[in-house]
Backbone bond lengths (Angstrom), bond angles and torsions (degrees), N, CA, C in turn:
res aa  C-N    CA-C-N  psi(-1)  N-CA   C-N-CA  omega(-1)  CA-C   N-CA-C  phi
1 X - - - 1.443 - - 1.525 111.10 -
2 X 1.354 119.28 -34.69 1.520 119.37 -170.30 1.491 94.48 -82.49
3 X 1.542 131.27 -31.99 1.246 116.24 -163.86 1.670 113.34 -86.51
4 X 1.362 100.41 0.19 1.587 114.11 172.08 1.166 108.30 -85.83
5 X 1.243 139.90 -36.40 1.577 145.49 141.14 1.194 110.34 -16.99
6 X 1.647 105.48 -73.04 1.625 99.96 -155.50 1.704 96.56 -80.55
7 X 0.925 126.00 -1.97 1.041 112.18 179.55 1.988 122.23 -96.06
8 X 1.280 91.92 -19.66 1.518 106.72 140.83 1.826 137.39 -49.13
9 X 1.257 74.85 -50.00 1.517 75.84 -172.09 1.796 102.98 -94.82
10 X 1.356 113.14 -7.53 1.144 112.33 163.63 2.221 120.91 -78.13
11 X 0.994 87.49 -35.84 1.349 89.46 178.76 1.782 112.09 -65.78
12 X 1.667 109.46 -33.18 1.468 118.78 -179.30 1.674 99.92 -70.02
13 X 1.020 128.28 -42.23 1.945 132.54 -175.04 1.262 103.44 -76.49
14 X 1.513 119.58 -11.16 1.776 117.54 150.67 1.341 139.73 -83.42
15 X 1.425 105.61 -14.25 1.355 123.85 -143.12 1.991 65.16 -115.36
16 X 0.958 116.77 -51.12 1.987 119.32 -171.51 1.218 126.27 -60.98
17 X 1.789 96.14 -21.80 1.327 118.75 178.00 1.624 106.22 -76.75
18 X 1.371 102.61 -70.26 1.647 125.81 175.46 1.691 122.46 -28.91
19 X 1.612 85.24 -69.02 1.720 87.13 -179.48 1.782 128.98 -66.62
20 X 1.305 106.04 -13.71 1.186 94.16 168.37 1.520 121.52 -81.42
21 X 1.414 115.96 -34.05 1.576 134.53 -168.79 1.539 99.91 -79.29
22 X 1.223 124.72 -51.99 1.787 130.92 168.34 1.600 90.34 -6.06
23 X 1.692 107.93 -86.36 1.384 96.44 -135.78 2.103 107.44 -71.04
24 X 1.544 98.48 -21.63 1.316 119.36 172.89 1.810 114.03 -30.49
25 X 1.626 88.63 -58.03 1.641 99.19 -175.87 2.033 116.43 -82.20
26 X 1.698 88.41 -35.61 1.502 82.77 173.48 1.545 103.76 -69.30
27 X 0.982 149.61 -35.64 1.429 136.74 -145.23 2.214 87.41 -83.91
28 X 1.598 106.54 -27.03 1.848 83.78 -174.27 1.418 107.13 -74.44
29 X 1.461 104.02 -33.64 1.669 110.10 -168.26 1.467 106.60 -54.62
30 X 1.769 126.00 -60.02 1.225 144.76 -147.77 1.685 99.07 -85.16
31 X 1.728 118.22 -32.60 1.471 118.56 -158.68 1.391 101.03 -91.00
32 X 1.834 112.88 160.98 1.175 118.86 -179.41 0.945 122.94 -84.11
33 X 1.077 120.90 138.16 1.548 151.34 169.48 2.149 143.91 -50.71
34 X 1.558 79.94 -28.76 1.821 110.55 166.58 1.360 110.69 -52.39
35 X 1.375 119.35 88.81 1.225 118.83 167.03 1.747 114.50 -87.48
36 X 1.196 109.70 124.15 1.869 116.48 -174.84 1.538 107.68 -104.59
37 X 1.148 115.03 160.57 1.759 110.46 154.27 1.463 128.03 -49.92
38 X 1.001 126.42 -43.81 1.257 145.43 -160.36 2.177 91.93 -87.47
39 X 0.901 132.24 -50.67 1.454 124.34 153.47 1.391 136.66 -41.68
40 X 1.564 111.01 -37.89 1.139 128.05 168.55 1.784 124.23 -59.59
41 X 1.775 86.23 -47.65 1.630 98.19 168.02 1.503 134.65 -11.60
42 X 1.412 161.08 -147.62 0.907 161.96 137.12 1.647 89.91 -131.46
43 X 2.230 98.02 133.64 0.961 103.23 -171.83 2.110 91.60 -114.11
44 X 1.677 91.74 123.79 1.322 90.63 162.56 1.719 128.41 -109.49
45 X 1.210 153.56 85.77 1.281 134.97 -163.30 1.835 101.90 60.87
46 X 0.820 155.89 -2.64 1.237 146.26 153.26 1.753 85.34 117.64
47 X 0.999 151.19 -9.97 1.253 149.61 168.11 1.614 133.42 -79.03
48 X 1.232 100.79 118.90 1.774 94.04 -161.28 1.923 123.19 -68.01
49 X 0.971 106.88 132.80 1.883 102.29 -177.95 1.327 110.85 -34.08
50 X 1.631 115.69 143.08 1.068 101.86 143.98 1.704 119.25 -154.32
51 X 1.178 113.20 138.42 1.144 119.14 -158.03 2.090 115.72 83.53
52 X 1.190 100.05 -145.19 1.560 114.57 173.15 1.429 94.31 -45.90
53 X 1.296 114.52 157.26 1.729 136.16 159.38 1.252 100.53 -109.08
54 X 1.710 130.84 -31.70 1.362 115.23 -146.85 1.423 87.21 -117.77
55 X 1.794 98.01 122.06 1.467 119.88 -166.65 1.926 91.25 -128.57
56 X 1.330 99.65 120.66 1.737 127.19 177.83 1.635 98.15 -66.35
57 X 1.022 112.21 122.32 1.468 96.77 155.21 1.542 102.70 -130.42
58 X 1.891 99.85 169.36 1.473 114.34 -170.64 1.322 93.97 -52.42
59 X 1.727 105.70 174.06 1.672 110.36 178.86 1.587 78.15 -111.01
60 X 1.366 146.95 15.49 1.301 132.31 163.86 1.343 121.97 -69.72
61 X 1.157 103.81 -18.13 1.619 122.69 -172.21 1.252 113.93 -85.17
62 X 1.292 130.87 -13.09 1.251 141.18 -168.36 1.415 91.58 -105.32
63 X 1.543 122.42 -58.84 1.539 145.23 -168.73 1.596 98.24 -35.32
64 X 1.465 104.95 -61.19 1.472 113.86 -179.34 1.300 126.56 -68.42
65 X 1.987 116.41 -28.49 1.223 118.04 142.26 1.453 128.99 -35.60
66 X 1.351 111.45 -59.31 1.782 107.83 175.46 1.389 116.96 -76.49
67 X 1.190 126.62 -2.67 1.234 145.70 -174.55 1.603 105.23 -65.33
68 X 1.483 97.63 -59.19 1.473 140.18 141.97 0.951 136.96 26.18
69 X 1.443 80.04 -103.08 1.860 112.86 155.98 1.207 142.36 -46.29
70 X 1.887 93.91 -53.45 1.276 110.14 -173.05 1.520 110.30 -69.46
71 X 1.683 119.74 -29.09 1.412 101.39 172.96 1.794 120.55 -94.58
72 X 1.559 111.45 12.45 1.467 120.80 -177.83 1.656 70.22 -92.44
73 X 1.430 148.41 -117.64 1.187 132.33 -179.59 1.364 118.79 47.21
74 X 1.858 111.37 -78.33 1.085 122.18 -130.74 1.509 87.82 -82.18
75 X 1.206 117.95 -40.51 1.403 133.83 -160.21 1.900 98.45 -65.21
76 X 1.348 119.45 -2.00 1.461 120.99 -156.37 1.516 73.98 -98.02
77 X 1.510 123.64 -76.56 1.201 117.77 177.07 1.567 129.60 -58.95
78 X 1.107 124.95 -4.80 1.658 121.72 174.82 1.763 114.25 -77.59
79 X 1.265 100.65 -30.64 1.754 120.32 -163.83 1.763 87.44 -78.74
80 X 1.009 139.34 -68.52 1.871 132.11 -175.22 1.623 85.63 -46.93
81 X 1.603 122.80 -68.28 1.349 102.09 -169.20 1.456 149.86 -63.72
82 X 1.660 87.83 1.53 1.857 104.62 177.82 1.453 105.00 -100.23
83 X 1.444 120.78 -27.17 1.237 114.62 167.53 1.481 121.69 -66.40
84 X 1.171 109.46 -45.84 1.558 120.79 -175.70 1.832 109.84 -64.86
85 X 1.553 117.46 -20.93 1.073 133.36 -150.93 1.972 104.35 -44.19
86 X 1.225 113.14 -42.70 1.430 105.38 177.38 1.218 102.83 -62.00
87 X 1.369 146.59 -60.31 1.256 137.36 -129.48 1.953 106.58 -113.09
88 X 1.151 110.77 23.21 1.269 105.80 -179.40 1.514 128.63 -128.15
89 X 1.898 96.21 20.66 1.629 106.44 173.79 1.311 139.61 69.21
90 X 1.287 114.74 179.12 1.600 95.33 -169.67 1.647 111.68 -71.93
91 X 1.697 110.27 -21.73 1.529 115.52 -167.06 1.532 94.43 -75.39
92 X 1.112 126.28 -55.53 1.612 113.41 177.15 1.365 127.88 -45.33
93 X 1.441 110.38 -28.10 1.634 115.61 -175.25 1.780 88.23 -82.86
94 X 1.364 125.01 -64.01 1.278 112.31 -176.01 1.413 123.90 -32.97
95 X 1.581 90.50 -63.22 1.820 93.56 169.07 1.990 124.63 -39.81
96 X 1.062 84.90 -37.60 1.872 104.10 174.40 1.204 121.07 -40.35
97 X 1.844 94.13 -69.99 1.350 105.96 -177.14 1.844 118.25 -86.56
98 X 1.209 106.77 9.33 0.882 113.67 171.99 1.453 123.14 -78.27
99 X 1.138 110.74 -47.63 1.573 139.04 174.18 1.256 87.89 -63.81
100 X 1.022 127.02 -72.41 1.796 117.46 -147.94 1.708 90.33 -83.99
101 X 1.105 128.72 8.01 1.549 113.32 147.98 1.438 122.39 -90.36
102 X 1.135 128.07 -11.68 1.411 132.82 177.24 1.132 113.24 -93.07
103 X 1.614 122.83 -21.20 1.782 119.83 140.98 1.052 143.25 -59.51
104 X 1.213 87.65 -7.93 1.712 112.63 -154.16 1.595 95.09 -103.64
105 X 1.419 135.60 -43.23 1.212 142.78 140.48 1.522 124.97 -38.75
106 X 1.327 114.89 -47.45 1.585 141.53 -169.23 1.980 86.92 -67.61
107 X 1.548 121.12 -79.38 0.850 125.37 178.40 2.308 121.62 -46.38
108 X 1.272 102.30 -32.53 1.486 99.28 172.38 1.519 92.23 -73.86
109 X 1.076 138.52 -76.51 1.678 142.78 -164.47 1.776 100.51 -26.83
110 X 1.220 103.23 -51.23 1.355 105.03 176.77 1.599 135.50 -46.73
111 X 1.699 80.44 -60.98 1.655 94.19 160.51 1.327 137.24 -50.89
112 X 1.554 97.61 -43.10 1.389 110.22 164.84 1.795 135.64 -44.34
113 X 1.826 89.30 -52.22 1.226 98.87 173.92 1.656 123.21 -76.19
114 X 1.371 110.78 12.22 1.430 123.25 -169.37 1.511 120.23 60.61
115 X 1.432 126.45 33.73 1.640 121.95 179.37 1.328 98.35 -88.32
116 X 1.206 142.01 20.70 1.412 120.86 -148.85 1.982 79.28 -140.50
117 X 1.556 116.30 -18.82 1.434 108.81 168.09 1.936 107.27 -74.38
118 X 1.207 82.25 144.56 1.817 82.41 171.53 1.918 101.24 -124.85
119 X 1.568 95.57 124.40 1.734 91.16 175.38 1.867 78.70 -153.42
């Protein structure tokens, strides 16, 4: 019985392996090969370079990227805990508000430091 298990879950970590790489390898074997100038190019927005390529940007822009994240994130874990919200006691609600106070800090710090202005 246990070796029908692992052999379950072994056949699925093949099948996870496989299907992503399948089309990976068929597409080098099966695809063409004609390399031109115009392929080689660097494609930006369909618009050709000009001048410099290497453009600085603020590190605010990124700041507010992870800024971002961290509360698209939060919302991954808040949604199981608003559903579950009756049935998961006082330690789950603690845990709750616990978390969403350390965003809640995370997000003032932010503000503070001005990443959250955009100019």
């Amino acid at each position: 019985m246990l070796f029908d298990d692992w052999l379950f879950i072994g056949f699925f970590m093949i099948i996870a392996v496989l299907l992503p790489s399948a089309p990976i390898i068929l597409a080098g074997v099966i695809g063409p090969k004609r390399h031109t100038p115009e392929k080689a190019q660097v494609y930006e927005c369909g618009i050709e370079t000009v001048g410099d390529t290497w453009v600085q940007f603020k590190v605010q822009y990124y700041i507010f990227g992870l800024t971002f994240l961290v509360f698209d994130v939060e919302i991954v874990f808040l949604f199981p805990w608003a559903v579950a919200f009756g049935d998961i006691g006082i330690a789950g609600v603690t845990a709750g508000i616990v978390f969403v106070s350390i965003l809640f800090i995370e997000l003032l710090a932010a503000w503070r430091k001005g990443v959250l202005e955009w100019v």
